[in-house]
C-alpha positions as a LaTeX table, in Angstrom:
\begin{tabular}{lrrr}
\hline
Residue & $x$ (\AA) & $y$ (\AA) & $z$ (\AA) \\
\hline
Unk1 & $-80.76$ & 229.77 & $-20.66$ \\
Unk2 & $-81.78$ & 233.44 & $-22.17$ \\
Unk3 & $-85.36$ & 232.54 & $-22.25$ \\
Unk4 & $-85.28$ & 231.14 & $-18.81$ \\
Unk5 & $-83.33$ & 234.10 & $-17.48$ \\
Unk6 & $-86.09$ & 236.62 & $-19.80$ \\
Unk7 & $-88.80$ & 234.25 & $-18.06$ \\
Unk8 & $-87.68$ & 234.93 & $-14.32$ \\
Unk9 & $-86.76$ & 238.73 & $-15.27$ \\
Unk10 & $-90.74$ & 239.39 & $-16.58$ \\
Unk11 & $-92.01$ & 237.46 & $-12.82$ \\
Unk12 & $-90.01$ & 239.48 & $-10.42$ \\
Unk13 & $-90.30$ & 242.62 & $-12.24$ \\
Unk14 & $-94.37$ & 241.88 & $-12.36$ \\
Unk15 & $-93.97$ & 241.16 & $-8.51$ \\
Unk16 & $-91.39$ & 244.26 & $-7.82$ \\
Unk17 & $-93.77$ & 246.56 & $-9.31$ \\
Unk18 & $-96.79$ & 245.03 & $-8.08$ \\
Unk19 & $-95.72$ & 246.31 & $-4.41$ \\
Unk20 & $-97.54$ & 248.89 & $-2.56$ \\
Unk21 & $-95.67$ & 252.08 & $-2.28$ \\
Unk22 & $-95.67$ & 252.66 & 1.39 \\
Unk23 & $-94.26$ & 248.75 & 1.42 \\
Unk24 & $-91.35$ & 249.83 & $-1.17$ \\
Unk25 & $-90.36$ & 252.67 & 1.08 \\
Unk26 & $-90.36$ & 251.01 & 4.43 \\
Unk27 & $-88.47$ & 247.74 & 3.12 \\
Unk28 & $-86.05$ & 249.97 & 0.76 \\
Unk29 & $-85.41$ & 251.94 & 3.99 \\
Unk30 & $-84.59$ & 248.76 & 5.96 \\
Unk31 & $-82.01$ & 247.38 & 3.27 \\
Unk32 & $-80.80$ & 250.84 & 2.48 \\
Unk33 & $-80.10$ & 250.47 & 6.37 \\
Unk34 & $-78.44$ & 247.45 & 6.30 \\
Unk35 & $-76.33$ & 248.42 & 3.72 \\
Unk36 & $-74.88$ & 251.54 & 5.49 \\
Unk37 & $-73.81$ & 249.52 & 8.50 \\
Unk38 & $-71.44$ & 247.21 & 6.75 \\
Unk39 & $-67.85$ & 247.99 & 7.22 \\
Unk40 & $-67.00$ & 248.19 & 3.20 \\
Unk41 & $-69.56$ & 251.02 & 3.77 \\
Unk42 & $-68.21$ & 252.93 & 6.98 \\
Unk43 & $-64.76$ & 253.24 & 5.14 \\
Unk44 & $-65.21$ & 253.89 & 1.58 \\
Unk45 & $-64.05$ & 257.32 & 0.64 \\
Unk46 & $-66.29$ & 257.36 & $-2.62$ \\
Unk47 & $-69.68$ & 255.53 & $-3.04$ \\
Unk48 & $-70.89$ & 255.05 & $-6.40$ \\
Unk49 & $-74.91$ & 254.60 & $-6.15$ \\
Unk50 & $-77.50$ & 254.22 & $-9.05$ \\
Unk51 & $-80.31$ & 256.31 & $-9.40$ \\
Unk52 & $-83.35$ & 254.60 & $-8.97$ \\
Unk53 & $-85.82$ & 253.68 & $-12.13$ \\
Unk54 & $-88.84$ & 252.75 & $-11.54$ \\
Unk55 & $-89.57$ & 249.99 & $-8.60$ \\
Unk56 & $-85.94$ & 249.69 & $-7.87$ \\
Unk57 & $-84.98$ & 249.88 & $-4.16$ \\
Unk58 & $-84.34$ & 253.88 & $-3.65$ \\
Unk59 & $-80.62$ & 254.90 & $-2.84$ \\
Unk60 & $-81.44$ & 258.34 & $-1.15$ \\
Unk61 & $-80.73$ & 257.35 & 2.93 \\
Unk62 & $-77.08$ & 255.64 & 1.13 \\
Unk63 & $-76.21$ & 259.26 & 0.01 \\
Unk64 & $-77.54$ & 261.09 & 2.60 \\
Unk65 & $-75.64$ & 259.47 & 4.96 \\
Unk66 & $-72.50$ & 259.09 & 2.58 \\
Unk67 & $-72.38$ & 263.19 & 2.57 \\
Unk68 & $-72.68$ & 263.41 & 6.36 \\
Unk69 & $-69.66$ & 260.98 & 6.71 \\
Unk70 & $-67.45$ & 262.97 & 4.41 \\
Unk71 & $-68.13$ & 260.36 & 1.61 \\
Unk72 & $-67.73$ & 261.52 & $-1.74$ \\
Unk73 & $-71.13$ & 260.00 & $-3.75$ \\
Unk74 & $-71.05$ & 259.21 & $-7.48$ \\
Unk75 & $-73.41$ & 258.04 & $-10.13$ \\
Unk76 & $-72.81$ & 256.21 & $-13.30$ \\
Unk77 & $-72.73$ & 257.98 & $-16.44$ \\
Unk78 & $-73.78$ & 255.38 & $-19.71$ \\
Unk79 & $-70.74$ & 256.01 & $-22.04$ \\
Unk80 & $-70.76$ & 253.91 & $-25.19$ \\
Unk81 & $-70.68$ & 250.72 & $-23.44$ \\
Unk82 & $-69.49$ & 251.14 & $-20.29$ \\
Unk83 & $-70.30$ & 253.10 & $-17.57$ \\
Unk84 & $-68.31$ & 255.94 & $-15.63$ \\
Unk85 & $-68.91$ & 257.62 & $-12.32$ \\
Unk86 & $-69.13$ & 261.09 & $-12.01$ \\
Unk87 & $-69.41$ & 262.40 & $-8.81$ \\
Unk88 & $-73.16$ & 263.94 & $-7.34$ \\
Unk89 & $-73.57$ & 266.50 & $-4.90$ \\
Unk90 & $-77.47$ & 266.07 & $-4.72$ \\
Unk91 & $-78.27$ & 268.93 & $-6.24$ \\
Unk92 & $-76.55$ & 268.94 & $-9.51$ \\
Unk93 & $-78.59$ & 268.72 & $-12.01$ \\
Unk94 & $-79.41$ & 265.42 & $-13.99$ \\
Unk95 & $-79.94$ & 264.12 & $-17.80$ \\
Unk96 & $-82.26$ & 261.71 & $-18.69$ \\
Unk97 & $-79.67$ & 258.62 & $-20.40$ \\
Unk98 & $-80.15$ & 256.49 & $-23.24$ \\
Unk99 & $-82.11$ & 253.98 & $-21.01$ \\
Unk100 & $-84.38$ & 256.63 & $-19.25$ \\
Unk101 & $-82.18$ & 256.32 & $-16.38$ \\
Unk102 & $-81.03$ & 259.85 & $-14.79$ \\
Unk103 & $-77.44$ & 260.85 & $-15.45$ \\
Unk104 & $-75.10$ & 263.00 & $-14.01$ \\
Unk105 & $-73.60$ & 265.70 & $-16.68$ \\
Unk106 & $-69.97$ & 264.38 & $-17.41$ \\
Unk107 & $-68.10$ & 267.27 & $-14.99$ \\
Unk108 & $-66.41$ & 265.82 & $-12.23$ \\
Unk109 & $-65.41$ & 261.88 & $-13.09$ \\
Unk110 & $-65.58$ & 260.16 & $-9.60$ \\
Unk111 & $-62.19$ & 258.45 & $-9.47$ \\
Unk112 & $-61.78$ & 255.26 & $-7.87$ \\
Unk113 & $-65.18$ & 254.00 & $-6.23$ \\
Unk114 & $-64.52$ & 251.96 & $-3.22$ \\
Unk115 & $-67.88$ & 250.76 & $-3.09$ \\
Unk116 & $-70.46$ & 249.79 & $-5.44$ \\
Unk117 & $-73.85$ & 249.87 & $-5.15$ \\
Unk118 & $-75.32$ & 247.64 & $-7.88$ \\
Unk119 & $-79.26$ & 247.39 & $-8.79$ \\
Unk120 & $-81.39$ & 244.36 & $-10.22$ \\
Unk121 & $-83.91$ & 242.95 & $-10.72$ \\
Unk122 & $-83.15$ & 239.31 & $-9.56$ \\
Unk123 & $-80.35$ & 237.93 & $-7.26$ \\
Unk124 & $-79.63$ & 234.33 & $-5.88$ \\
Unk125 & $-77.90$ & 233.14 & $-2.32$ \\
Unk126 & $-74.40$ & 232.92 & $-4.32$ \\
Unk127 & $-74.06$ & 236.77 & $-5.33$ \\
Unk128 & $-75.22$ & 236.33 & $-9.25$ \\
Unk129 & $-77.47$ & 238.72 & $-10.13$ \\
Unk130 & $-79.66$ & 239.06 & $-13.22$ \\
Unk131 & $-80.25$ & 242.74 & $-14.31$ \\
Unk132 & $-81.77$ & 244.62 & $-17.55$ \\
Unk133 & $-79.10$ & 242.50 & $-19.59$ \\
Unk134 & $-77.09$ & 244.99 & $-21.33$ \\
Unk135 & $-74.12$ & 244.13 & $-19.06$ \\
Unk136 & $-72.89$ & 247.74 & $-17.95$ \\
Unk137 & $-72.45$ & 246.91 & $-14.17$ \\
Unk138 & $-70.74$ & 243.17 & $-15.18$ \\
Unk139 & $-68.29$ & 245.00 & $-17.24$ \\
Unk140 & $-67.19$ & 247.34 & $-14.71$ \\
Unk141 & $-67.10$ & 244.82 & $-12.18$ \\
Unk142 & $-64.42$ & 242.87 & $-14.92$ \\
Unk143 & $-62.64$ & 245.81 & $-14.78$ \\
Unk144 & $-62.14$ & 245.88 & $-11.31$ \\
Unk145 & $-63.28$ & 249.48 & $-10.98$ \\
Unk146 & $-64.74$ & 249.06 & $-7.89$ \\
Unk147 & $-62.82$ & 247.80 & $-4.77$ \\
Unk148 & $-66.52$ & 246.69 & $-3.04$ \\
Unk149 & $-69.56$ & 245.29 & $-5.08$ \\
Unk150 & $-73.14$ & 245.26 & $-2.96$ \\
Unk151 & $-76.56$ & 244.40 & $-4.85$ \\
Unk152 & $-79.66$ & 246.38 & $-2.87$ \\
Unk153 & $-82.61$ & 244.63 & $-3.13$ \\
Unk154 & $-85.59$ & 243.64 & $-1.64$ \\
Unk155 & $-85.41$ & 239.86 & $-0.29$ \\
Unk156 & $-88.21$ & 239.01 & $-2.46$ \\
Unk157 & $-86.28$ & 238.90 & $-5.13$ \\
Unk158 & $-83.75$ & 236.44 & $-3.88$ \\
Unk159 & $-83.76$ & 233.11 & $-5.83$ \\
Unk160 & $-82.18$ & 229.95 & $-4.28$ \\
Unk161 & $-79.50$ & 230.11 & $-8.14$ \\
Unk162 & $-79.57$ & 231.80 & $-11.13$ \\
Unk163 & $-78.10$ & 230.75 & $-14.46$ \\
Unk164 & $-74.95$ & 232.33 & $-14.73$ \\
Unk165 & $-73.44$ & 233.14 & $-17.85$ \\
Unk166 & $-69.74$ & 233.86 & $-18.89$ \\
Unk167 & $-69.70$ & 237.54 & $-18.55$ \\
Unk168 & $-71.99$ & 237.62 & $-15.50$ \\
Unk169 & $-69.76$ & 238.66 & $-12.47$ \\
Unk170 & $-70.74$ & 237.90 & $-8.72$ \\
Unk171 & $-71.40$ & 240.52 & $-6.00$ \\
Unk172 & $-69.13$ & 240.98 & $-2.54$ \\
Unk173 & $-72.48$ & 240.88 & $-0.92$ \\
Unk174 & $-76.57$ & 241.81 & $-0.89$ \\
Unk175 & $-78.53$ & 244.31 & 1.28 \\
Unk176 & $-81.66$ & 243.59 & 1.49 \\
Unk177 & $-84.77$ & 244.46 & 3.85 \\
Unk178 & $-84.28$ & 241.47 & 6.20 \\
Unk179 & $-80.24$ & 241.01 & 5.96 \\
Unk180 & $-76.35$ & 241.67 & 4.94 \\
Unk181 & $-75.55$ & 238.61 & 3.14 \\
Unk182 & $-71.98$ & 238.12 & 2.17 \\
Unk183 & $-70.52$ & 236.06 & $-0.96$ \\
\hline
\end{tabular}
């Protein structure tokens, strides 16, 4: 199963990457769109968001409009291993992490996210996703940390089902360029 899952992790991030940058931004846009209009969305009180790396979908239009509502927006902060949200104001400034991902300085811990946004790299129609495999956003998913879980994606990167392994945990739904899909 881990060389399958290592196998379908290398193709989509070869096909993720491979997209044009005026095409990222105009699909991220639509599922960043679709994401915002969901009702989990409209009344969370704190959003916790990832910062982009590299081809991910971008999260800016989430936190923009997250601000404008009132929304408190968060980001994760790698912590041993586990992750924490500290809350983001956008012009805080950031750390590179231990993964090259941008962190927030550990200031102002988030408190209860209502809703999770949740990168990766591959997702299937059941809400199983398949990430960078260290396991941080499965983790505090077990913990029920979040009350909301929604992958962001690009619908390319939708399988029909993934493997899914002990400790993977399923998503309350996906946003993706073409649809809202619910699990």
């Amino acid at each position: 199963m881990r060389t399958q899952k290592q196998r379908l992790r290398r193709r989509m991030l070869e096909k993720r990457n491979s997209l044009a940058g005026t095409e990222a931004e105009r699909l991220g846009r639509l599922a960043q769109k679709h994401l915002i209009e969901i009702p989990e969305f409209q009344s969370a009180r704190t959003v916790g968001l990832y910062y982009p790396l590299g081809s991910e979908v971008r999260t800016d239009a989430i936190a923009q409009v997250a601000r404008e509502q009132g929304k408190k927006v968060s980001l994760p902060r790698t912590e041993g291993n586990s992750i924490r949200f500290y809350e983001y104001t956008g012009g805080d400034e950031l750390v590179q992490g231990r993964f090259g991902v941008m962190e927030p300085a550990p200031a102002s811990p988030a408190g209860p996210v209502d809703l999770i946004v949740i990168p990766g790299i591959v997702f299937d129609a059941e809400g199983c996703r398949i990430g960078y495999g260290k396991g941080f956003y499965d983790r505090f998913l077990a913990e029920r940390q979040a009350s909301f879980s929604v992958g962001l994606a690009y619908s390319f990167q939708i399988v029909e089902r993934l493997p899914m392994g002990r400790f993977d945990r399923k998503l309350g739904a996906l946003a993706t360029d073409e649809a809202i899909t619910y699990f």
